[in-house]
C-alpha positions as a printed Julia matrix, in Angstrom:
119×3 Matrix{Float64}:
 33.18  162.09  171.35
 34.44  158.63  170.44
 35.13  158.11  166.39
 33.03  154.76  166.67
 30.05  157.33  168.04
 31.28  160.15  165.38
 31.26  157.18  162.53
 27.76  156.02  163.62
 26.43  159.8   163.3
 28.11  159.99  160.08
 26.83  156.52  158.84
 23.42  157.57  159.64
 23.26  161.1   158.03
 24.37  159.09  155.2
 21.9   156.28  155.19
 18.73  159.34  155.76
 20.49  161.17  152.47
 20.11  157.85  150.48
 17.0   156.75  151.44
 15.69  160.38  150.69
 17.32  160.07  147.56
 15.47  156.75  146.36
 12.21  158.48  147.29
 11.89  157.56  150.92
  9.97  159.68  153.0
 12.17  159.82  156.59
  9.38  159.85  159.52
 11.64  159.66  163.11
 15.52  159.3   163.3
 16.23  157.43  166.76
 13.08  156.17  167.78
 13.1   154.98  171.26
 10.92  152.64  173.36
 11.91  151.2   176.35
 15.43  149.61  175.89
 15.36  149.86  171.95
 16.01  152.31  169.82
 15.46  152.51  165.89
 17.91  154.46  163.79
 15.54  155.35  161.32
 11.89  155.39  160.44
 10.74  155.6   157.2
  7.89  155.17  154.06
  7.88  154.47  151.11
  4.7   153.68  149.08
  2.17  152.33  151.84
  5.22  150.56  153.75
  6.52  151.56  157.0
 10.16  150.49  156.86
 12.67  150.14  159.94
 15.98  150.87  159.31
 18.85  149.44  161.5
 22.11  151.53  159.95
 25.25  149.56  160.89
 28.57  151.13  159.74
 31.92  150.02  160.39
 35.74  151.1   159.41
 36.27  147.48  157.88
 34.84  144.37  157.44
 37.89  142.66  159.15
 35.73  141.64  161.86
 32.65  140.63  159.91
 30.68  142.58  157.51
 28.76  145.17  159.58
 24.87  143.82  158.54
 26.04  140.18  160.73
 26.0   142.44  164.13
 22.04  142.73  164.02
 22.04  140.18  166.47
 18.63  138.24  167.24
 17.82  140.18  170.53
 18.45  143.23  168.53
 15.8   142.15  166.17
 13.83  141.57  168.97
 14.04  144.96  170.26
 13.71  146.71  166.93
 10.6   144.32  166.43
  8.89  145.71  170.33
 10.45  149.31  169.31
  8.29  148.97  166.06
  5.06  147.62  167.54
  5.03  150.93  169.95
  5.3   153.18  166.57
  2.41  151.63  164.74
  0.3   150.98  167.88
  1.0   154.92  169.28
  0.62  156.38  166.08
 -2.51  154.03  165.19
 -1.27  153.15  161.83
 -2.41  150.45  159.6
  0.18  149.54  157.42
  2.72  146.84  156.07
  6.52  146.78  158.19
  9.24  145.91  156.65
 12.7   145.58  158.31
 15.93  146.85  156.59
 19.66  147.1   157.42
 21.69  149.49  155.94
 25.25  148.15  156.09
 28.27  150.98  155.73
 32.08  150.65  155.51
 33.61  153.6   155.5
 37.44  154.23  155.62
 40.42  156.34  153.6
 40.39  153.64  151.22
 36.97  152.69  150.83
 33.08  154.25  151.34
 30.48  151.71  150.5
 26.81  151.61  151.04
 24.87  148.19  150.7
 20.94  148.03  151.77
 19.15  145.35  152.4
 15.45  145.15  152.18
 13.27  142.77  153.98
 16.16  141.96  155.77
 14.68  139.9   158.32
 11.38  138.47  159.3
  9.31  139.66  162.5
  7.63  136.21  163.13
């Protein structure tokens, strides 16, 4: 396996642990519908919250949170819409990014609630 697809394993096992570890409850890891996927689905309180994990070796090329690109958020929005609607829930979304450099020098976690909007 490629280290960019063994990093991205890595940088979501480690997103799941913290998010368990602020009190998250983790629902479905690598949701798919259609051409999207979401990394991670989670609750907290009464809010369903969609977690895009983006982790990178540096920041040389931008810091890994500005590769959520607007058709991603597109996708992650449809991917969403199929959870709630196929599971019949009724509660608030919320879209997160959890942003991860990792590297010999350097391991650092950022998240980023209501990241973006879905309108």
């Amino acid at each position: 396996m490629a280290y960019h697809n063994e990093l991205g394993r890595w940088g979501e096992s480690a997103a799941v642990t913290y998010l368990e570890d602020q009190g998250y409850h983790i629902l479905a890891r690598n949701f798919s519908f259609q051409k999207a996927e979401i990394d991670i689905i989670a609750s907290i309180e009464k809010t369903l919250v969609i977690v895009e994990v983006k982790t990178r070796n540096s920041a040389f090329f931008g810091n890994p949170q500005e590769f959520v690109t607007s058709s991603k958020i597109k996708l992650l929005v449809k991917a969403a819409n199929e959870y709630v609607i196929s599971n019949q829930l009724n509660v608030d979304v919320r879209f997160d990014i959890i942003a991860i450099i990792k590297n010999k020098q350097q391991e650092e976690l950022t998240h980023y609630q209501d990241a973006f909007y879905h309108f």
